[in-house]
C-alpha positions in Angstrom: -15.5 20.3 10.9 -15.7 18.1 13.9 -19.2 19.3 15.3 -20.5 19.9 11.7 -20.0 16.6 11.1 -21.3 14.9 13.6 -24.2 16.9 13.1 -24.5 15.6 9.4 -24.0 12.4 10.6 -26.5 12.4 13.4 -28.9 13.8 10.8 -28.7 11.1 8.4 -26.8 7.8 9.7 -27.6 6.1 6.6 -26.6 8.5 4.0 -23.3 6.7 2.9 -21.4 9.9 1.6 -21.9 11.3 5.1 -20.0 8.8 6.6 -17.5 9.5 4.3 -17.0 12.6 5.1 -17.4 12.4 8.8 -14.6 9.3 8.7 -12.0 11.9 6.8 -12.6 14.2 9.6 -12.0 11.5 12.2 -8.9 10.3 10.4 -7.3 13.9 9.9 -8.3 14.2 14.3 -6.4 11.5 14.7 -9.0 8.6 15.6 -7.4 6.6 13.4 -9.3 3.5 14.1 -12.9 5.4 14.3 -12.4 6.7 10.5 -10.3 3.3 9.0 -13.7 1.4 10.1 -15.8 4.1 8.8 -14.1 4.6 5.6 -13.8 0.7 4.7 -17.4 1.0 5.4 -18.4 3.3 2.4 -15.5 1.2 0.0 -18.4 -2.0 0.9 -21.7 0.1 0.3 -20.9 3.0 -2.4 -21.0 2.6 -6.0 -20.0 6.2 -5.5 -16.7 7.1 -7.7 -16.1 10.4 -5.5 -16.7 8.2 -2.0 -14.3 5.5 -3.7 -11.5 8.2 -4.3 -12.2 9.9 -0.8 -12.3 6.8 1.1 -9.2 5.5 -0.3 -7.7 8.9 -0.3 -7.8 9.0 3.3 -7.5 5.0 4.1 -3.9 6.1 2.8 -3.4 9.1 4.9 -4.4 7.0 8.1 -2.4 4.2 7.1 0.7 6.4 6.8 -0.2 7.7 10.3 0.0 4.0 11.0 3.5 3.4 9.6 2.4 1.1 7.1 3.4 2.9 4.1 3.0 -0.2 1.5 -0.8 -0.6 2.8 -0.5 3.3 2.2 0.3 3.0 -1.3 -2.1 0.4 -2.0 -4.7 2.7 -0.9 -3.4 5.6 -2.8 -3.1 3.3 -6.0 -6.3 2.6 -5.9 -7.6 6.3 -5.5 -6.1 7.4 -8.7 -7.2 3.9 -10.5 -10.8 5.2 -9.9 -10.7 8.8 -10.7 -7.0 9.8 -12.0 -7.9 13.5 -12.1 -9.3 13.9 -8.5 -7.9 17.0 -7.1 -7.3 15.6 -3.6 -4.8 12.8 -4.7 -2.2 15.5 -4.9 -2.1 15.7 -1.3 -2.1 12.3 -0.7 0.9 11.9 -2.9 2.9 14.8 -1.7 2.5 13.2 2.2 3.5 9.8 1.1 6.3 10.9 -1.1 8.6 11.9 1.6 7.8 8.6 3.3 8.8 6.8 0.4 12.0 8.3 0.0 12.8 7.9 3.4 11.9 3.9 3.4 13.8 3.6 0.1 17.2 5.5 1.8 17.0 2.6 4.3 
């Protein structure tokens, strides 16, 4: 997914979905900061719902990998305020549920 894309990427810069996709694949890697920048990026430009729920989707998951799980939710929030039936916010919600219990224990 890496090399694909980047390839998309390098293809067309501009194409704001693209960036989307290629931030989600820098924040699952790991380049935390790479993909946050990228993906609050595409939140300014889209009027895409599906980028909107992505880019939020995964804002969350890299926040999480930050430790700040109430930035987390936030992000995750607003996924499911823009498209409640998206698929993907299952996973978001199952890798921030264990967080939250944990945080409320404490």
């Amino acid at each position: 997914m890496d090399e694909l894309s980047l390839e998309l990427l390098e293809a067309d810069p501009a194409n704001i979905s693209i960036r989307g996709t290629r931030a989600s694949v820098l924040v699952d890697l790991g380049r935390i900061d790479e993909g946050n920048a990228m993906l609050k990026e595409v939140l300014e430009k889209t009027t895409s719902t599906i980028d909107k729920t992505y880019a939020n989707i995964f804002l969350a998951l890299a926040e999480k990998q930050r430790g700040k799980l109430e930035s987390a939710h936030e992000y995750a929030r607003n996924a499911a305020k823009t498209d409640p039936g998206c698929p993907a916010l299952k996973r978001v919600s199952d890798l921030l549920s264990p967080a939250q219990e944990t945080r409320e224990a404490k």
